[in-house]
C-alpha positions, -999 to 999 in steps of 0.1 A, spaced: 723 -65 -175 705 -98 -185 689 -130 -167 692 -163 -183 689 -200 -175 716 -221 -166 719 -254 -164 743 -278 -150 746 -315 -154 758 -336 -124 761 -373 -119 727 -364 -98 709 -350 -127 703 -315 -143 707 -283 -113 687 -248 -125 695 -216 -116 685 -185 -130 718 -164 -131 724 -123 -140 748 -103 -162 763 -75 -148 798 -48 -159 828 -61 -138 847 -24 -136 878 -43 -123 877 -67 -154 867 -43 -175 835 -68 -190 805 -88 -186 808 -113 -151 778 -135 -140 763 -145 -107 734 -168 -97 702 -148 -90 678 -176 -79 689 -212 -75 659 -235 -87 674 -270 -79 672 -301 -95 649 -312 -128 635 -349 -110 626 -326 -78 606 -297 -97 588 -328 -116 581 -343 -84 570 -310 -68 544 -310 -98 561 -290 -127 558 -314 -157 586 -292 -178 611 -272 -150 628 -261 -183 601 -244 -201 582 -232 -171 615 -213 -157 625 -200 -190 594 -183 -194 604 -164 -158 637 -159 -170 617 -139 -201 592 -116 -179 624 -109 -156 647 -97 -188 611 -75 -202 605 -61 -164 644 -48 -169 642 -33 -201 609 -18 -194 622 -2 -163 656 8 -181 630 25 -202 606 41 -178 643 52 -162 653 66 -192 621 85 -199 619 101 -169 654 115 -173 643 132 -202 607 149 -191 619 153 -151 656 161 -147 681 183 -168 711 175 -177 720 209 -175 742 224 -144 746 260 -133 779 260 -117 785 302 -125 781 303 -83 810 282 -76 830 314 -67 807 327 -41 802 292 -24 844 292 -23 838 322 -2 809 312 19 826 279 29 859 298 37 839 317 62 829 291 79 799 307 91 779 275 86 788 262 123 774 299 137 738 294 119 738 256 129 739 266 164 714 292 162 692 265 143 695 244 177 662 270 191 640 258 162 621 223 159 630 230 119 643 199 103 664 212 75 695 226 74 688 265 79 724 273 61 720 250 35 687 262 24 697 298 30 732 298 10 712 279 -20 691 305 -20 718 327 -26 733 308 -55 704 303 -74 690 345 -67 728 348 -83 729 325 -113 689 333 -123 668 354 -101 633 348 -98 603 343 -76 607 315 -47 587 289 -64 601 291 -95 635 292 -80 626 256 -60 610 240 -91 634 249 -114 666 267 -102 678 243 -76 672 216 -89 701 233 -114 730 237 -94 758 208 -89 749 206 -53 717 189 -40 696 205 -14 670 184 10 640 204 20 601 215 6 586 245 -7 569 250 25 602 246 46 617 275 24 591 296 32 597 294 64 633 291 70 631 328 48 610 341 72 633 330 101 664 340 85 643 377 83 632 379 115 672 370 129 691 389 101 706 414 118 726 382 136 733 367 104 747 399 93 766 400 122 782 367 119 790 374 90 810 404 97 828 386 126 842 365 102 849 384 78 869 400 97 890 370 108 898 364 69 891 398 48 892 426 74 868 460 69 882 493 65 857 516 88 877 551 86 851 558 55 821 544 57 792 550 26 757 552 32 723 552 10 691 548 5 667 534 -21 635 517 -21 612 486 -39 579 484 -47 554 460 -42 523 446 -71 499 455 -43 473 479 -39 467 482 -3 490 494 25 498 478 59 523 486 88 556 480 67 548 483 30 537 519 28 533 546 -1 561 571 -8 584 587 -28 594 560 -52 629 559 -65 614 549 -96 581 567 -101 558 538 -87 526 544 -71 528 512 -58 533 508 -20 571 503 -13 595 501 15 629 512 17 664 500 24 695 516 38 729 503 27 761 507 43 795 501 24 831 502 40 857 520 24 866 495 4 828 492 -8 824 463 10 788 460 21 789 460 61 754 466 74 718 469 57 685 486 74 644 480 60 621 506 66 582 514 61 581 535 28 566 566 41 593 569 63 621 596 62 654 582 53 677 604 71 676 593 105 678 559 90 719 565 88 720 570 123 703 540 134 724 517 112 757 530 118 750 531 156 738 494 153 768 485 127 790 502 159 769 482 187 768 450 171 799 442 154 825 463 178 834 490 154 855 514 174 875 543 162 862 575 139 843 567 110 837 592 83 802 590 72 798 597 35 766 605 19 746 626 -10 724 650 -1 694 635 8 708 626 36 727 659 49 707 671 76 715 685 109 704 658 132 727 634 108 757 662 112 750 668 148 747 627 157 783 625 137 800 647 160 786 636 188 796 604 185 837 611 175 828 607 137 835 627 104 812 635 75 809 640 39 781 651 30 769 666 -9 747 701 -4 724 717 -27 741 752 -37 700 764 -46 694 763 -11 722 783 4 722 817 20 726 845 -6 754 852 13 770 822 5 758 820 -34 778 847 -42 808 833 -29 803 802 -54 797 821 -81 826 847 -76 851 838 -104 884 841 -77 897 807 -63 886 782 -86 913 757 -99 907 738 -127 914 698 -126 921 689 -162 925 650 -175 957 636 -193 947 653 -223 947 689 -204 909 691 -212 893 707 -178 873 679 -155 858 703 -130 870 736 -115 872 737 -74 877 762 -47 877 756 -8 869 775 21 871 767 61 849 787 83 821 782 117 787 776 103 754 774 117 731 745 125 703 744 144 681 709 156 652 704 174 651 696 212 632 662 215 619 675 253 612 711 247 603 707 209 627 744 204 651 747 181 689 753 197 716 763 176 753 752 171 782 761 155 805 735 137 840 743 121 839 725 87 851 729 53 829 736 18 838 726 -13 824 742 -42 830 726 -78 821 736 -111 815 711 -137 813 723 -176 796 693 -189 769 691 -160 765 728 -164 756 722 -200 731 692 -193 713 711 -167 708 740 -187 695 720 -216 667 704 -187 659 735 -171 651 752 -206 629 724 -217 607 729 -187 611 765 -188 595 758 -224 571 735 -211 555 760 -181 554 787 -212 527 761 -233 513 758 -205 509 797 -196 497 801 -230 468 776 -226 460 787 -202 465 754 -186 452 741 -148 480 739 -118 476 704 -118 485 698 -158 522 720 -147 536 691 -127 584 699 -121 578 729 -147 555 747 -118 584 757 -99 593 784 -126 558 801 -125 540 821 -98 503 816 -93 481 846 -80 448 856 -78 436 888 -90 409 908 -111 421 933 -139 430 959 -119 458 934 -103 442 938 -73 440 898 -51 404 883 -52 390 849 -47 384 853 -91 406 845 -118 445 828 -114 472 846 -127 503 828 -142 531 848 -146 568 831 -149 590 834 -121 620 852 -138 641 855 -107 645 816 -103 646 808 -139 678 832 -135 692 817 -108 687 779 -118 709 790 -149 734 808 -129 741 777 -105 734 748 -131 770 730 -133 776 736 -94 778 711 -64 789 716 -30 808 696 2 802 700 34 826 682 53 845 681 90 877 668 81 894 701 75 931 688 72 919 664 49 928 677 10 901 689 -10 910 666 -39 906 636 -13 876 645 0 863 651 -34 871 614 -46 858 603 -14 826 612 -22 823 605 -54 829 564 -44 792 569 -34 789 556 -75 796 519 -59 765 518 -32 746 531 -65 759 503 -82 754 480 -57 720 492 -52 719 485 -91 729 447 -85 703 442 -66 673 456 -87 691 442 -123 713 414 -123 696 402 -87 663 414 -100 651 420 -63 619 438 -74 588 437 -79 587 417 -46 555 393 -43 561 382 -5 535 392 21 549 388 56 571 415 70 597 385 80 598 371 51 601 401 28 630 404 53 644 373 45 643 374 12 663 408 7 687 393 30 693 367 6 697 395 -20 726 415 2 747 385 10 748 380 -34 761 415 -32 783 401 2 798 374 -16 801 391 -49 818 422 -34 844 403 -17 855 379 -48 856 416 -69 879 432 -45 895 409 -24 897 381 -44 907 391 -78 916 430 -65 890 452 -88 902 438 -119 874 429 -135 839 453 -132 808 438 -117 794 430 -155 819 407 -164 816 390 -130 776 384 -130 780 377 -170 802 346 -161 781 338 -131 748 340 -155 761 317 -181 791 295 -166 771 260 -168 779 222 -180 758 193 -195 758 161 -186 766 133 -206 769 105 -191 775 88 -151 805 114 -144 809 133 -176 802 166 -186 806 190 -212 811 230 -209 785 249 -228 803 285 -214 808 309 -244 853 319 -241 858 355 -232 885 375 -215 875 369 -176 866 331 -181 907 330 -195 916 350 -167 898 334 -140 910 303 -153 948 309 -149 943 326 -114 928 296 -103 942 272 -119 911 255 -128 898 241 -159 873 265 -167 881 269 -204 879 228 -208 846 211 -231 852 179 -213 848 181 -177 847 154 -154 829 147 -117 858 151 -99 870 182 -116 834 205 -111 839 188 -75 875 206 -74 857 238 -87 829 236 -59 859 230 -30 885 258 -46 898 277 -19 912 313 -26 
């Protein structure tokens, strides 16, 4: 666009006007219009301007240098303030969040609140930007939103606090969520999968809800933990925070009897968990309520009775692979055993008696890697023994040595420790290395079931993976119990959304790598007004993706419309 002069000569004299240059689209060229209209050259020279030409050329010349210096400033700041680069690897999960329709839900809760922004809008972008490139919340608002295709309205300071509403309420966003996935996806609830794992925090001081504990991952760090629950589908379904010193176990009852309350989940469930959850409150709290379990059980801390019976060579069937190589050997037995729990009230234990099945299964490989670990540290308490080394320097190794107290006549004073290895469970770590047990109730179920049943536990593993990898959930730098809330809410519905495109959507073809790779690095450029080009690296999902959907993904040139398509695709 330009300004110049015009002039047009009339029987009254000379008319000015100062007139603009603009791109017709519907002509497809330059057009003009007036801009100012000055008047006539004898009545500016009586108004006092000796030469109207001159004096409104010169304006026509500072309006043409304002617009080219602005075109320039506009330019610039293109450059130094905004991308051109587009993350659009999310577009997949927001096709499932609209579908949902679980937008309307939130904006009626919202309605309580004086907030103004969008609570869904700024919660779902949160999601797509923790999915296409985790990181902390104010480098996700300075530079990850900004990102994605579709703008978002609200501050730093509104985030913070719509996260620490969405924590404080997200056991109801859950359950929205659930109701409609129900109306579109449906759960499965006749197996259910639970676990536990836990984050840490880059704190040194406790308070009520981040709390030092057993770390999954050897951090001294104060953490707290989560509980997960998956459908048998490995859908997630239902999640549960906890202070880190807490006990996990009668973490499984509280969710599932919450999951039940909350989202009308009638009918027997079959709880299925590893052996850090397999208690007899969890077993007992099962039955009670009409469910099933699945639980894994540590063969080391059986009754000697029931050792013998795994280790007895009679029963065991071997499960070979396609190439008749042997997988695992497995024998079954059905009898009453014994449990015993704690009476809240009286604080006695009371004993019961539950008929349930126990699988016992062998595996070579296992076998051959335990072995291997037990003998390193076998070797390691043996250095130590021999230097005479402190009870503190023995650390896992201490288990196979026995520390006493006694003079040289072996008799016990308050002298000299004694270190002598503890042959009798050295032996019997070696004898059970390779071994695992079931414990379930579903005793017509067959054992071959029940084993693959449980060992779909892999999928809560992996999506407790997802979270701490590809979501990169941890180290968490939040400080209100809310919003530390919030912001692992944010990092279960990535799993939500990603979980339901992987198996409902495109029916466990494709493993969760090749899903978060083309999420990571599915992005365009832009080139100009409504032009793009598609910087994605061709593989064997982006191809197959493409042809289920019937979208361009594989295209260099992309235009507005068609990354609009891509944002409105339904499934």
């Amino acid at each position: 666009m330009a300004y110049f002069l015009k002039k047009s000569n009339y029987k009254k004299g000379t008319y000015l006007q100062i007139y603009e240059s603009f791109y017709d689209p519907e002509r497809k060229g330059s057009a003009h219009r007036s801009y100012k209209a000055l008047g006539y050259v004898h009545e500016l020279q009586a108004k006092g301007i000796d030469d109207p030409i001159s004096f409104y050329q010169e304006e026509v010349s500072k309006l043409n240098q304002e617009f080219h210096a602005a075109q320039k400033a506009k330019k610039a700041q293109q450059i130094s303030d905004e991308s051109p680069e587009k993350l659009l690897g999310y577009f997949p999960m927001k096709n499932i969040n609209d579908k949902l329709s679980v937008k309307k839900y939130i904006d009626l809760m919202q309605t309580a609140t004086d907030f103004r922004f969008n609570v869904f809008d700024m919660m779902s972008s949160l999601v797509y930007a923790r999915l296409v490139q985790p990181c902390s919340k104010s480098k996700t608002f300075d530079e990850v939103i900004p990102k994605l295709f579709d703008s978002y309205d609200y501050s730093l300071n509104q985030l913070y606090d719509g996260l620490e509403y969405i924590g404080c309420e997200y056991e109801k966003i859950i359950e929205i969520y659930n109701h409609q996935i129900r109306q579109f996806y449906k759960f499965d609830t006749s197996h259910t999968y639970f676990d536990c794992t836990n984050f840490y925090f880059e704190i040194d001081k406790e308070d009520d809800f981040r709390k030092k504990g057993p770390s999954k991952e050897n951090k001294k760090e104060p953490i707290v933990g989560l509980g997960l629950l998956l459908d048998a589908n490995q859908i997630p379904i239902g999640m549960k925070l906890f202070p880190g010193n807490e006990s996990e176990k009668p973490v499984i009852r509280s969710i599932i009897d919450g999951l039940k309350t909350r989202n009308s989940v009638s009918g027997r469930t079959i709880q299925i968990a590893d052996k850090g959850l397999n208690c007899s409150e969890n077993i007992f709290h099962a039955v009670k309520n009409g469910d099933g379990y699945i639980f894994s059980k540590s063969v080391k801390q059986l009754p000697e009775a029931e050792k013998t019976w795994v280790l007895l060579p009679n029963d065991y069937k071997d499960v070979k692979d396609s190439n008749g190589d042997v997988l695992y050997r497995m024998k079954a037995c059905i009898d009453d055993f014994e449990y015993r729990i704690k009476d809240p009230s009286t604080g006695r234990y009371k004993a019961f008696k539950l008929r349930e099945k126990r699988i016992v299964t062998y595996n070579p490989k296992l076998a051959k890697k335990q072995i291997c670990e037990i003998n390193k540290e076998i070797e390691k308490a043996k250095l130590l023994k021999a230097s005479q080394a402190k009870k503190s320097e023995y650390g896992d190794c201490a288990k196979y040595v026995i520390f006493t107290v006694a003079d040289k006549k072996g008799n016990d004073t308050d002298g000299k420790v004694k270190v002598t290895m503890n042959e009798e469970l050295i032996k019997k770590s070696l004898e059970l290395a390779g071994y695992n047990m079931l414990v379930t109730s579903e005793i017509s179920m067959a054992d071959k079931d029940i084993y693959d049943a449980y060992h779909n536990l892999w999928r809560i593993e992996e999506s407790f993976r997802i979270m701490k990898s590809q979501l990169d959930a941890r180290p968490v730098y939040l400080q209100k119990e809310d919003t530390i809330t919030g912001h692992f809410l944010i990092c279960y519905l990535a799993v939500l959304l990603t979980r339901l495109l992987q198996f409902k959507v495109l029916k466990n073809k494709y493993c969760s790598e090749e899903i978060f790779e083309f999420v990571h690095e599915f992005r365009v450029a832009k080139i100009s007004d409504r032009k793009f080009i598609n910087l994605t690296r061709g593989n064997s999902f982006i191809k197959g993706f493409a042809a289920l959907t019937n979208l361009p993904l594989t295209s260099y040139f992309l235009s507005d419309g068609e990354i609009k398509k891509m944002l409105s695709h339904r499934f």
